[in-house]
Short mmCIF file of the C-alpha atoms (twelve columns), coordinates in Angstrom:
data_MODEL
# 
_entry.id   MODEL 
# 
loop_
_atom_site.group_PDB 
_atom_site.id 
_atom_site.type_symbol 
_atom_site.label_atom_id 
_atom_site.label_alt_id 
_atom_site.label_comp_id 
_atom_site.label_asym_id 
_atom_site.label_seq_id 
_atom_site.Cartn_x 
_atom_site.Cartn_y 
_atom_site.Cartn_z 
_atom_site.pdbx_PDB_model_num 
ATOM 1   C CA . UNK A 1   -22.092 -6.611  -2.169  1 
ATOM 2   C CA . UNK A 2   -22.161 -2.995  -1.445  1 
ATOM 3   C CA . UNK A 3   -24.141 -1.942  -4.558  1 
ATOM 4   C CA . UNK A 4   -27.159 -4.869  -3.134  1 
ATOM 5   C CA . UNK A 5   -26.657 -3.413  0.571   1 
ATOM 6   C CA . UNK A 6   -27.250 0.280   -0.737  1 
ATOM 7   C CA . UNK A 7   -30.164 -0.722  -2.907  1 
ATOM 8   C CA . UNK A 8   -32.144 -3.667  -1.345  1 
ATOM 9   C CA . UNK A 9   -35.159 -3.895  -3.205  1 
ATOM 10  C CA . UNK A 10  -33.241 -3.863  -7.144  1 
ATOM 11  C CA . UNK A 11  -31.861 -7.648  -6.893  1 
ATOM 12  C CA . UNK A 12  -35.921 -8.788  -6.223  1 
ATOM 13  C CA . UNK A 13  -37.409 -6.621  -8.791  1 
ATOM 14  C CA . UNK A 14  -34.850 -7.690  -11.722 1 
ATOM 15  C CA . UNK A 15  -36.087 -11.154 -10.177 1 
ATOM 16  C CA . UNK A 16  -39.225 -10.058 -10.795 1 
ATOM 17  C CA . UNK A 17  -38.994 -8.890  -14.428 1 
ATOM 18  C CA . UNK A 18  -37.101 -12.161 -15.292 1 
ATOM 19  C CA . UNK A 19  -39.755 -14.390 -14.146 1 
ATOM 20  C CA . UNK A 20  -42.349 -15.439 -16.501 1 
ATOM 21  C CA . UNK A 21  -46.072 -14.100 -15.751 1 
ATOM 22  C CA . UNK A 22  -49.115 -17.047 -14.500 1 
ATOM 23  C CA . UNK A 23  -51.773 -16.712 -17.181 1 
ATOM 24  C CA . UNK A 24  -48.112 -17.819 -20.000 1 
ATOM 25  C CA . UNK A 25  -47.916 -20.426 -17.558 1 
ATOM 26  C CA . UNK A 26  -51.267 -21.766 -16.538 1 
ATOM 27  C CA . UNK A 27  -52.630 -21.556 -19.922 1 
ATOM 28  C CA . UNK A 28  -50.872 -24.916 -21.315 1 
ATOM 29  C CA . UNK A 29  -51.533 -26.705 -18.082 1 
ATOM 30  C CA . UNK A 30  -54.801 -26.013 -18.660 1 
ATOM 31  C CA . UNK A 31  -54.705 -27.310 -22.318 1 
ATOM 32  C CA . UNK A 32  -53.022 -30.667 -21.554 1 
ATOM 33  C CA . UNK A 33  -56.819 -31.775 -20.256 1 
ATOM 34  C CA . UNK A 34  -58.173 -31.378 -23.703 1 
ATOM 35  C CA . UNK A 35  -58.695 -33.828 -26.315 1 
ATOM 36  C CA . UNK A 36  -57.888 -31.665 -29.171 1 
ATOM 37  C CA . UNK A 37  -54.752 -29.157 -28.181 1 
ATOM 38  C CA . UNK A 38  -55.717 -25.279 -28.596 1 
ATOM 39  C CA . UNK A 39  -53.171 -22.768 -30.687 1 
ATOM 40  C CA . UNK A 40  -52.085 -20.854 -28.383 1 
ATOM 41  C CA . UNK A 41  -50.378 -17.533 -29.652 1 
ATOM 42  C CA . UNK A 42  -46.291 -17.213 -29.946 1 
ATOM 43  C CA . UNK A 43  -44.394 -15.413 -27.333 1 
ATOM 44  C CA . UNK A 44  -41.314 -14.467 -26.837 1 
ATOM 45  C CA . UNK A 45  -38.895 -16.627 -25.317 1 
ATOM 46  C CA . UNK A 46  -38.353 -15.829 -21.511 1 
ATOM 47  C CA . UNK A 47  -34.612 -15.030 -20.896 1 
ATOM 48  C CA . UNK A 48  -33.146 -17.648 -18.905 1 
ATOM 49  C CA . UNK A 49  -32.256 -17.132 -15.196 1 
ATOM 50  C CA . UNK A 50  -28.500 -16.568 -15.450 1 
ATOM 51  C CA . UNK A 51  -25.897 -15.031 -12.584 1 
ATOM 52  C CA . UNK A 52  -25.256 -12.375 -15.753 1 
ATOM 53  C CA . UNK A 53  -28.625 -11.357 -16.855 1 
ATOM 54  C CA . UNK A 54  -29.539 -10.784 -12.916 1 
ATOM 55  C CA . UNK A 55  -26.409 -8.865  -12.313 1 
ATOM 56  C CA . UNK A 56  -26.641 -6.936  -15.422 1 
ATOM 57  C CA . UNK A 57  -29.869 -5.727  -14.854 1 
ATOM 58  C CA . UNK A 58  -29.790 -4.541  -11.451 1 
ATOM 59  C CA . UNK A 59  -26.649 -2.672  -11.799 1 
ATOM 60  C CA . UNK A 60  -26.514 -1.570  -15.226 1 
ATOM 61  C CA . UNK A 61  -23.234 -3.305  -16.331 1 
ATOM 62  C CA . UNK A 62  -21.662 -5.595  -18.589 1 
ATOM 63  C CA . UNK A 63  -19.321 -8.329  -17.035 1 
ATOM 64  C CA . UNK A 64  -17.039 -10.398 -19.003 1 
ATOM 65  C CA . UNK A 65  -14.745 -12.857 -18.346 1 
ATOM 66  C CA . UNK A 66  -11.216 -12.082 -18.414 1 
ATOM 67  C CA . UNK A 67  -8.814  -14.527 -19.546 1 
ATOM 68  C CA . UNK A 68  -6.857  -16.264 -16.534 1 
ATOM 69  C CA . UNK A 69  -3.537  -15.005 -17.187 1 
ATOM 70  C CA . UNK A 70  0.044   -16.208 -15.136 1 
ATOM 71  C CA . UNK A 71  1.634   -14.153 -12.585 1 
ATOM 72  C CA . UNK A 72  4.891   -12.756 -13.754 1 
ATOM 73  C CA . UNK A 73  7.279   -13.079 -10.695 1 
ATOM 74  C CA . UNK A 74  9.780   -10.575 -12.328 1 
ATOM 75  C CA . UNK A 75  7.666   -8.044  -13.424 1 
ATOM 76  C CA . UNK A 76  6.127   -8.252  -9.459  1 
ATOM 77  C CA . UNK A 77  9.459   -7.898  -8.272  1 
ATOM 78  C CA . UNK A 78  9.789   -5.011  -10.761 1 
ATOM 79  C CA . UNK A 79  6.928   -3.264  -9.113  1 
ATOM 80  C CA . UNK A 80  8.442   -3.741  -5.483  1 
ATOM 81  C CA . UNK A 81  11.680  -2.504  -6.346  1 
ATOM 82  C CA . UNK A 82  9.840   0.801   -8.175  1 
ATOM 83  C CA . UNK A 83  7.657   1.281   -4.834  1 
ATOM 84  C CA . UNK A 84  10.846  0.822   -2.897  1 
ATOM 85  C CA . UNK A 85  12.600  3.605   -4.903  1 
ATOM 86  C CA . UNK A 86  9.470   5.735   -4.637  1 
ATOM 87  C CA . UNK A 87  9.398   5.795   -1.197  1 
ATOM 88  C CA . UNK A 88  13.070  6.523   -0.841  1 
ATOM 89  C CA . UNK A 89  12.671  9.064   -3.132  1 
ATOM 90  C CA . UNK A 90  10.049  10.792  -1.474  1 
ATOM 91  C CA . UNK A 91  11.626  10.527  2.051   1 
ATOM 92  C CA . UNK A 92  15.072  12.047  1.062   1 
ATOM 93  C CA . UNK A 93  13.567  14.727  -0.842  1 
ATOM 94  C CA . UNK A 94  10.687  15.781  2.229   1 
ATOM 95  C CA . UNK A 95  14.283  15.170  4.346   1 
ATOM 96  C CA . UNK A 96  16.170  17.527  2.156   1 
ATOM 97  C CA . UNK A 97  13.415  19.535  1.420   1 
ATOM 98  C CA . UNK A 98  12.496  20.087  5.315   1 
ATOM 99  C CA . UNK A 99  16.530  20.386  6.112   1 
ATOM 100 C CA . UNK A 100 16.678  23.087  3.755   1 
ATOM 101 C CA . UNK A 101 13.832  25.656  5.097   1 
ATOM 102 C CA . UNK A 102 14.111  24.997  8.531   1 
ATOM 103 C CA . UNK A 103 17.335  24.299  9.107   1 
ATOM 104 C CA . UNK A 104 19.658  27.119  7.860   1 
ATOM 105 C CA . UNK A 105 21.415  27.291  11.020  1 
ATOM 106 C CA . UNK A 106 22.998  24.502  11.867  1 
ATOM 107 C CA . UNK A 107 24.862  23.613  15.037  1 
ATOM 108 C CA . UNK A 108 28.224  25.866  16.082  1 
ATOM 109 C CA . UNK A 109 29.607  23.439  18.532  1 
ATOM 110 C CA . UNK A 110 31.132  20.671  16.039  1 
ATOM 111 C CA . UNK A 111 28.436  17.874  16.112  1 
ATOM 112 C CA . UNK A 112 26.288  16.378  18.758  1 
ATOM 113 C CA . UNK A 113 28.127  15.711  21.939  1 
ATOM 114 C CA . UNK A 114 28.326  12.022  22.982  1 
ATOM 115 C CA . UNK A 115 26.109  12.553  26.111  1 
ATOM 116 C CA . UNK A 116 23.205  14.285  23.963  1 
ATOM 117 C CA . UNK A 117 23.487  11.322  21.138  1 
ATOM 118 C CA . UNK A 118 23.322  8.545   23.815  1 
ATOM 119 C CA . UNK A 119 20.555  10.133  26.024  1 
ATOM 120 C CA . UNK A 120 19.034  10.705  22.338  1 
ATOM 121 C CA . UNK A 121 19.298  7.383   21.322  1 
ATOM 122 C CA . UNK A 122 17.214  6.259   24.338  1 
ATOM 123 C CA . UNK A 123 14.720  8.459   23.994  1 
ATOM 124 C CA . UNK A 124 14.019  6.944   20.294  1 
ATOM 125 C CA . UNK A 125 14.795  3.660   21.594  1 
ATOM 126 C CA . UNK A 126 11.995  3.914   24.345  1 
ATOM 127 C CA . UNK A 127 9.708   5.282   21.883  1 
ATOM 128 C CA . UNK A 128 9.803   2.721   19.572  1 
ATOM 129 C CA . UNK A 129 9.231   0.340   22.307  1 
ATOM 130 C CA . UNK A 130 5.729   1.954   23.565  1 
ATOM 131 C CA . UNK A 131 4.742   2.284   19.866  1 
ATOM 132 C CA . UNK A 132 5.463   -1.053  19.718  1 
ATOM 133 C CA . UNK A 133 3.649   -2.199  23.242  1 
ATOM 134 C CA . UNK A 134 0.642   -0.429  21.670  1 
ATOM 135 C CA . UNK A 135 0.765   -2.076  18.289  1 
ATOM 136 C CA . UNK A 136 0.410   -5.599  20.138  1 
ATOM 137 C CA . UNK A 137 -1.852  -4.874  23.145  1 
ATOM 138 C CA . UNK A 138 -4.154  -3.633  20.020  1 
ATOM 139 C CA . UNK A 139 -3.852  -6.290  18.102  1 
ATOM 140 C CA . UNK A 140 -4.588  -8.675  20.372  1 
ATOM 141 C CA . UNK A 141 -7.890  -6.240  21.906  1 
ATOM 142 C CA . UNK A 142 -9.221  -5.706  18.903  1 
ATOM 143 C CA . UNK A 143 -9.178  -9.996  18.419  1 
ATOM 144 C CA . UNK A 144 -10.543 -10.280 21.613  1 
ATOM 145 C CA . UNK A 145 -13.343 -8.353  19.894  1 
ATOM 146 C CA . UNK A 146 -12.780 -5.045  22.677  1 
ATOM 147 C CA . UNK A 147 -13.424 -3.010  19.419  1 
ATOM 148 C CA . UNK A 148 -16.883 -3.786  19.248  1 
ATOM 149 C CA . UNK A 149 -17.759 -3.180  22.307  1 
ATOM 150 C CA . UNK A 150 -16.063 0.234   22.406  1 
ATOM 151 C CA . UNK A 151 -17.713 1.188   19.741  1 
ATOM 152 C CA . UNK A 152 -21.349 0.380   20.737  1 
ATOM 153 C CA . UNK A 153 -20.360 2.463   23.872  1 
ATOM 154 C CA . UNK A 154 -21.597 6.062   24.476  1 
ATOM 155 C CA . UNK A 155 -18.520 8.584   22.904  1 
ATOM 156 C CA . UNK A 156 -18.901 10.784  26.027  1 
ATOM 157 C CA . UNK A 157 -18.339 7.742   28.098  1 
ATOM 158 C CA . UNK A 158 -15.271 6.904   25.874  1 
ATOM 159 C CA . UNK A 159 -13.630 10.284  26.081  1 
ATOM 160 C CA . UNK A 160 -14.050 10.856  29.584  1 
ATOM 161 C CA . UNK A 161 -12.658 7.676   30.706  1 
ATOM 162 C CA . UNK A 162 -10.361 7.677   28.037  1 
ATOM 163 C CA . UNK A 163 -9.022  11.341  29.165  1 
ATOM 164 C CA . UNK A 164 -8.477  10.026  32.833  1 
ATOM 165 C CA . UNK A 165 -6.645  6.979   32.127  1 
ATOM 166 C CA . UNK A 166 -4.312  8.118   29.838  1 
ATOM 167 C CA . UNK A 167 -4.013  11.530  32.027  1 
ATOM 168 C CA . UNK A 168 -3.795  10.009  35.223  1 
ATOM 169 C CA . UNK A 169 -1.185  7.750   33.959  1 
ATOM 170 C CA . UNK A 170 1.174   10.145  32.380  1 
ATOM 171 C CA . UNK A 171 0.625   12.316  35.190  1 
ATOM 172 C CA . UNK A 172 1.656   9.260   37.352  1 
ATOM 173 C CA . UNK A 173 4.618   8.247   34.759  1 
ATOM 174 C CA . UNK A 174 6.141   11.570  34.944  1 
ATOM 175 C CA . UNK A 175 6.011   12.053  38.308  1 
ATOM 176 C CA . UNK A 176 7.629   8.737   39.671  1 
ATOM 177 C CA . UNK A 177 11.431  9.230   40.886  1 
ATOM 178 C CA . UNK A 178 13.246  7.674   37.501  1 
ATOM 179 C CA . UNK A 179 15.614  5.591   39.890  1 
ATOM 180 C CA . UNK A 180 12.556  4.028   40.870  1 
ATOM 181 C CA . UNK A 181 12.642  1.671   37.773  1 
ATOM 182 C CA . UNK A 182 9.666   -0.856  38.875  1 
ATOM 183 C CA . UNK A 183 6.604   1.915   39.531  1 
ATOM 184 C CA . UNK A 184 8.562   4.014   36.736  1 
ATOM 185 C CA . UNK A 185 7.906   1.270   33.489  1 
ATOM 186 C CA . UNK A 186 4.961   -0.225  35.395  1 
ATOM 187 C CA . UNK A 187 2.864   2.980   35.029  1 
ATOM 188 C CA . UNK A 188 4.279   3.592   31.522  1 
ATOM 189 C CA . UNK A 189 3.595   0.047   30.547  1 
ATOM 190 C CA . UNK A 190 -0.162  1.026   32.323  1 
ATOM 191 C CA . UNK A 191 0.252   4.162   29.945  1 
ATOM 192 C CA . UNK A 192 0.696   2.519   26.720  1 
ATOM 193 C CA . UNK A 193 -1.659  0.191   27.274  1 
ATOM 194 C CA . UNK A 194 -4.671  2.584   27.705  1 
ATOM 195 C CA . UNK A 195 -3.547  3.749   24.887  1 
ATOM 196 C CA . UNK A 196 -3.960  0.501   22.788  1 
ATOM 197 C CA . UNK A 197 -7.575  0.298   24.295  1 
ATOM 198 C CA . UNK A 198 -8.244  3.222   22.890  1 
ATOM 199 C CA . UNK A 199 -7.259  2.621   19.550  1 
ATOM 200 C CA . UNK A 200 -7.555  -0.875  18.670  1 
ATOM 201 C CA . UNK A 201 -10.911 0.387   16.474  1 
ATOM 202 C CA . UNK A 202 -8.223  1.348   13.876  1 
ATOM 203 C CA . UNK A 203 -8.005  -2.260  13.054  1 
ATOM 204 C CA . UNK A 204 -10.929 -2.384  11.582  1 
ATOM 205 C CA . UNK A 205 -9.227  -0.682  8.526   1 
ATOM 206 C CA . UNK A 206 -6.694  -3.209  6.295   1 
ATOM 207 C CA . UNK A 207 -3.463  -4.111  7.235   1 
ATOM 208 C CA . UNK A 208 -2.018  -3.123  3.885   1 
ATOM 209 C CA . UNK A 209 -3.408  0.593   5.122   1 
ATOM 210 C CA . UNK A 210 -2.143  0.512   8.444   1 
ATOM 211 C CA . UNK A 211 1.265   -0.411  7.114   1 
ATOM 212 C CA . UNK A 212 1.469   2.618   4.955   1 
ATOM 213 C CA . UNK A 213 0.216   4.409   7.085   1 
ATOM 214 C CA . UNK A 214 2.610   3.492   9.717   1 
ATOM 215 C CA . UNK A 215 5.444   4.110   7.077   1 
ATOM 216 C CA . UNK A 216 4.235   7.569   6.541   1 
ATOM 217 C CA . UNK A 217 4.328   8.369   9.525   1 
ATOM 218 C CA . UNK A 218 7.806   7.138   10.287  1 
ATOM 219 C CA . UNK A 219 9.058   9.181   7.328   1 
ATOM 220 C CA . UNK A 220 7.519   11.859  8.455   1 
ATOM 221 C CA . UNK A 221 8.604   11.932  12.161  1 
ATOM 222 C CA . UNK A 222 11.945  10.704  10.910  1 
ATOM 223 C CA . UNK A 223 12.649  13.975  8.825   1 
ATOM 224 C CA . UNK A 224 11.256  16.322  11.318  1 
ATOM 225 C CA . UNK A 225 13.444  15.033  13.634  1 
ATOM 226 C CA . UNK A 226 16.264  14.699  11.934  1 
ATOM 227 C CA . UNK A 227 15.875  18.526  11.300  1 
ATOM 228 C CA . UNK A 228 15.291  19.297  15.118  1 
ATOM 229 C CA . UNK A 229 18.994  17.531  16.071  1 
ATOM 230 C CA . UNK A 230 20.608  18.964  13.477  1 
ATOM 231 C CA . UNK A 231 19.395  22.215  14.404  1 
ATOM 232 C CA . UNK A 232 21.196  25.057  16.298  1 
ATOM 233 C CA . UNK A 233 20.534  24.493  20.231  1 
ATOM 234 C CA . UNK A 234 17.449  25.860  21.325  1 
ATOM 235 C CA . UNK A 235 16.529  27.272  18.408  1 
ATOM 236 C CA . UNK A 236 12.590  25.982  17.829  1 
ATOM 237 C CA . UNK A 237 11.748  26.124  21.918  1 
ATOM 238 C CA . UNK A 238 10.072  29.359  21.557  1 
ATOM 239 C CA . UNK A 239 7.347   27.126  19.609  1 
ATOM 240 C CA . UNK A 240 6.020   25.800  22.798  1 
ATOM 241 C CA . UNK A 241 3.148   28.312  23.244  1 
ATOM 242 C CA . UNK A 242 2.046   28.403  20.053  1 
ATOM 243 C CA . UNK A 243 1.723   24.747  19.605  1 
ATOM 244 C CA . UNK A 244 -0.379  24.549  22.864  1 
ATOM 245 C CA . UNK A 245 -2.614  26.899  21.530  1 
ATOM 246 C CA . UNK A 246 -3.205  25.175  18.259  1 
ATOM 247 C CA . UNK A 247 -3.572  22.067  19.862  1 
ATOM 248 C CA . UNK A 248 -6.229  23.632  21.695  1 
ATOM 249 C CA . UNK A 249 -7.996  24.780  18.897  1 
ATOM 250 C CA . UNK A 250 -7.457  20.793  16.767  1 
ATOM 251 C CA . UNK A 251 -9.237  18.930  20.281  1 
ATOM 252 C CA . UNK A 252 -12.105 21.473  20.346  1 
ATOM 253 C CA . UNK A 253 -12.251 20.956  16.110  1 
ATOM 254 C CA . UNK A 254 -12.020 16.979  16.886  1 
ATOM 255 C CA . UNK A 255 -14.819 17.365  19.980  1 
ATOM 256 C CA . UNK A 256 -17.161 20.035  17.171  1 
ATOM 257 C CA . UNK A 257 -19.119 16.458  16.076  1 
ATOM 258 C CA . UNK A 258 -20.392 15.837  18.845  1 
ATOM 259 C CA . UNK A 259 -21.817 19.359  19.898  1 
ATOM 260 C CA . UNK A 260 -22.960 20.615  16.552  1 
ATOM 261 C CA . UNK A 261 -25.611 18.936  14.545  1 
ATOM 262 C CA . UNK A 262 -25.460 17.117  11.397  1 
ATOM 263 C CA . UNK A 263 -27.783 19.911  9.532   1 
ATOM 264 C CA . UNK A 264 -24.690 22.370  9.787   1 
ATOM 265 C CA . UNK A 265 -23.100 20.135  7.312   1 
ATOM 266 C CA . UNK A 266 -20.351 23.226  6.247   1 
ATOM 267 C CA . UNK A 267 -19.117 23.866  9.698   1 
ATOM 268 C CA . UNK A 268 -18.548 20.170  10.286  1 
ATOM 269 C CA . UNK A 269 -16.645 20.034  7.037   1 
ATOM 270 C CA . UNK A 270 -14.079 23.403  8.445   1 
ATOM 271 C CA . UNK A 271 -14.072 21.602  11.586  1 
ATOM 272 C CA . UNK A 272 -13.242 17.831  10.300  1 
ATOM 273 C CA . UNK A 273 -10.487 19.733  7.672   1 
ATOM 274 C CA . UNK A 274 -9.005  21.882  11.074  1 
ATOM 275 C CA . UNK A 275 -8.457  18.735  12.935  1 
ATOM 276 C CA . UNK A 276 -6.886  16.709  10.309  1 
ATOM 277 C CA . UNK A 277 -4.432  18.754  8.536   1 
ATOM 278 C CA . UNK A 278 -4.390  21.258  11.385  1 
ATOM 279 C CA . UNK A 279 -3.611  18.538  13.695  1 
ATOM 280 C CA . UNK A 280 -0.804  17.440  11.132  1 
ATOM 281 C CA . UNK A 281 0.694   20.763  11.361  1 
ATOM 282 C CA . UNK A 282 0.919   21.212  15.004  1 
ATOM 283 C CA . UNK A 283 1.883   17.790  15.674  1 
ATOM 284 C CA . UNK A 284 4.544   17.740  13.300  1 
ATOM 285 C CA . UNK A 285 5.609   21.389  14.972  1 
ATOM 286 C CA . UNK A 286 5.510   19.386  17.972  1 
ATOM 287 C CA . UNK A 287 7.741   16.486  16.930  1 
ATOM 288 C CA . UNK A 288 10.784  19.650  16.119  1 
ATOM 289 C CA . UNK A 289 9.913   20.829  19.755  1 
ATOM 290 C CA . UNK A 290 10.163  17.284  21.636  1 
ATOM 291 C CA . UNK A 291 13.493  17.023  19.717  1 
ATOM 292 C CA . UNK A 292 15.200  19.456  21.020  1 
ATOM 293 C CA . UNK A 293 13.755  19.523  24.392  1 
ATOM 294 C CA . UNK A 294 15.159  15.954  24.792  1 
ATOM 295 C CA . UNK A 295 19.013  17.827  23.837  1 
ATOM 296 C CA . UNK A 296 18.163  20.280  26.342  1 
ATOM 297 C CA . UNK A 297 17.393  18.184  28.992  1 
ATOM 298 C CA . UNK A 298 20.634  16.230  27.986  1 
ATOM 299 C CA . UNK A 299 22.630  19.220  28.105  1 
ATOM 300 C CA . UNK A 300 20.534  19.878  31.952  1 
ATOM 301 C CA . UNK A 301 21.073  16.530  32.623  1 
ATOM 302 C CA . UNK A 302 24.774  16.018  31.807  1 
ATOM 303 C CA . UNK A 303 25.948  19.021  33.957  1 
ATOM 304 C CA . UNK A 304 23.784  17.667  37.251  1 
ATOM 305 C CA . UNK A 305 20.819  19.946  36.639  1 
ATOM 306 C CA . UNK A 306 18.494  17.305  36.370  1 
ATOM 307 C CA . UNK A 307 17.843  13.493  36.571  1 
ATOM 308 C CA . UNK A 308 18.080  11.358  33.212  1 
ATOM 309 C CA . UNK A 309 14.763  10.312  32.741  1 
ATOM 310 C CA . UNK A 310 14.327  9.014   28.947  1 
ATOM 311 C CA . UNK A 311 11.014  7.578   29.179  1 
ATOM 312 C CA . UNK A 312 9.437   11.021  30.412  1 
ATOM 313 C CA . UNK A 313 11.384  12.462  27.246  1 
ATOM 314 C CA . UNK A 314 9.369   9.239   25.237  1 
ATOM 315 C CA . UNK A 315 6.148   9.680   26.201  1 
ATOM 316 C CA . UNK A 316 5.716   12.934  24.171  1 
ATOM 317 C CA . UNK A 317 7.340   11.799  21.178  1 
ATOM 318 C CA . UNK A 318 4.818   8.601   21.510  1 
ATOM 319 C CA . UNK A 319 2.070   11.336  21.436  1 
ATOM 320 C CA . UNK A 320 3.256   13.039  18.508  1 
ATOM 321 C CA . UNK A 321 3.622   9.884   16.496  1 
ATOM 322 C CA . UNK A 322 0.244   8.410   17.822  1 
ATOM 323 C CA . UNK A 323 -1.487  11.958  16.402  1 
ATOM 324 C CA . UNK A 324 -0.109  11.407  13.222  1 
ATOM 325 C CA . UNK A 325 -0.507  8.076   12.143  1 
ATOM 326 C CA . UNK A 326 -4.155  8.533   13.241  1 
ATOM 327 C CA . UNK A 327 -4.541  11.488  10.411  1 
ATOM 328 C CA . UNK A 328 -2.196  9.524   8.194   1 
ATOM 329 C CA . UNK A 329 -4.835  6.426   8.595   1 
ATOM 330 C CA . UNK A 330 -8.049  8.683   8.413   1 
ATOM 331 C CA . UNK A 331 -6.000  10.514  4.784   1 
ATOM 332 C CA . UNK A 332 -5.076  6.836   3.535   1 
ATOM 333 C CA . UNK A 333 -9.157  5.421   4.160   1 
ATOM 334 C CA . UNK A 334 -10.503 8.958   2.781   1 
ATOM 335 C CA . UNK A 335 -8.480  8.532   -0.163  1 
ATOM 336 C CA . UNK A 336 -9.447  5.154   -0.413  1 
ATOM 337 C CA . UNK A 337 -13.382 5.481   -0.303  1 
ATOM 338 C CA . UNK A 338 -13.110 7.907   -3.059  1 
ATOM 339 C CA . UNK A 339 -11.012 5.471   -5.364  1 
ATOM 340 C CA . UNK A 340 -14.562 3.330   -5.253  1 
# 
């Protein structure tokens, strides 16, 4: 279907060519009215009208049938189980291999304290919940058929009142009293779900895609921030001004499309390769940082220096794995489109 949607015209003229001409046609009509019938010269046979022929011609290939064969439940399993070890594979060694170069210096205090565990352990907890709010309220947007619609929008509509929903909401998240539980999860439920409006276009791409893409991304996160508690204390929190400044630099790459025009076709290339593996970089960097910001505001937290508030703590971890799944999805459907 995509071959007849990039060429239009080549499924009529193939019709064209198979189709016998009017004077082969109209000459024996002509000759039934006579009493004595007229020779008329041989011609070649006109190729019949088949699915095959039509096909063949326009696109230029041969198609033959392929014997049906049976399914083979055990070698399907087979493949599974390899994917399965695969993915383990890859996982412990990025863990090992991340562990290893960034992690040299481990802790000197004998192990996470209890507090910093537990108040860790929310933090994830809570951030797997707003993924999860998001995963739904998209779903279920992008059935309503929200996608659509937010796509035939203007883009500078889209980011602007994109930007001050999801600002203004984190703003208003962060800033609510954490023993004020009802305003607290109401604006982060408000949060996540502007959030889910914004990217419920992403469904638009396979499930199967998504999926990996979403396991990627766990892996990913899941090794970077397995490194960051592992880690001596304080150790990566000097990375905070640098990774403001290159997340800078990835929104301005991400905003270059709609500023520079599609003649200057190297310069959006530099600027589409910045904010994807740019953006993987400095949100990865980010996911160490979050990490053990959430231990030191444990640490704060435990000796009175500061309220426990775990689903401030979530909300940039929520960011960081939001940023990457998006690149993981765009890789994945770049990838993809080149396979064809």
């Amino acid at each position: 279907m995509a071959f007849i949607l990039k060429r239009p015209m080549a499924l009529p003229s193939a019709l064209a060519r198979t189709m016998p001409k009017p004077s082969s046609i109209a000459a024996p009509l002509r000759a039934f009215h006579h009493s004595t019938p007229i020779q008329q010269p041989l011609k070649k046979a006109v190729p019949a009208l088949t699915k095959t022929s039509i096909f063949a011609q326009t696109f230029r290939r041969a198609f033959t049938q392929q014997p049906y064969q049976v399914p083979n439940p055990v070698a399907a399993g087979g493949n599974l189980t390899t994917r399965l070890l695969y993915g383990a594979g890859i996982f412990g060694g990025t863990l090992v291999a991340i562990n290893l170069v960034f992690n040299r210096e481990t802790r000197e205090d004998g192990g996470m304290p209890p507090f910093e565990r537990a108040y860790l352990n929310d933090t994830f907890l809570h951030t797997g919940l707003g993924v999860g709010i998001i995963g739904i309220a998209a779903t279920a947007l992008h059935r309503s058929g929200w996608s659509y619609r937010l796509m035939a929008t203007s883009p500078w509509l889209v980011i602007g009142l994109g930007l001050a929903s999801s600002i203004g909401t984190m703003i208003g998240t962060q800033m609510t009293d954490p023993d004020n539980y009802v305003q607290k999860y109401g604006l982060w439920t408000a949060f996540n779900l502007t959030q889910a409006a914004i990217l419920s276009p992403l469904f638009f791409y396979s499930p199967a895609l998504l999926a990996k893409a979403g396991l990627y991304t766990v892996g990913v996160m899941g090794s970077i921030a397995f490194v960051g508690a592992t880690a001596k204390q304080e150790k990566y929190l000097y990375l905070g001004g640098p990774l403001l400044a290159g997340v800078a630099v990835v929104a301005l790459s991400g905003l270059a499309p709609l500023v520079i025009p599609a003649t200057a076709a190297r310069t959006l290339m530099w600027t589409e390769n910045i904010w994807l593996y740019g953006g993987l970089a400095v949100f990865g960097g980010f996911t160490l940082y979050d990490v053990q910001k959430v231990l030191y505001h444990a640490r704060l937290a435990e000796r009175g220096a500061m309220k426990k508030d775990v689903v401030n703590e979530s909300i940039s971890l929520e960011l960081d794995f939001l940023n990457i799944f998006i690149r993981m999805v765009q890789l994945l459907g770049m990838r993809q489109n080149n396979r064809r």
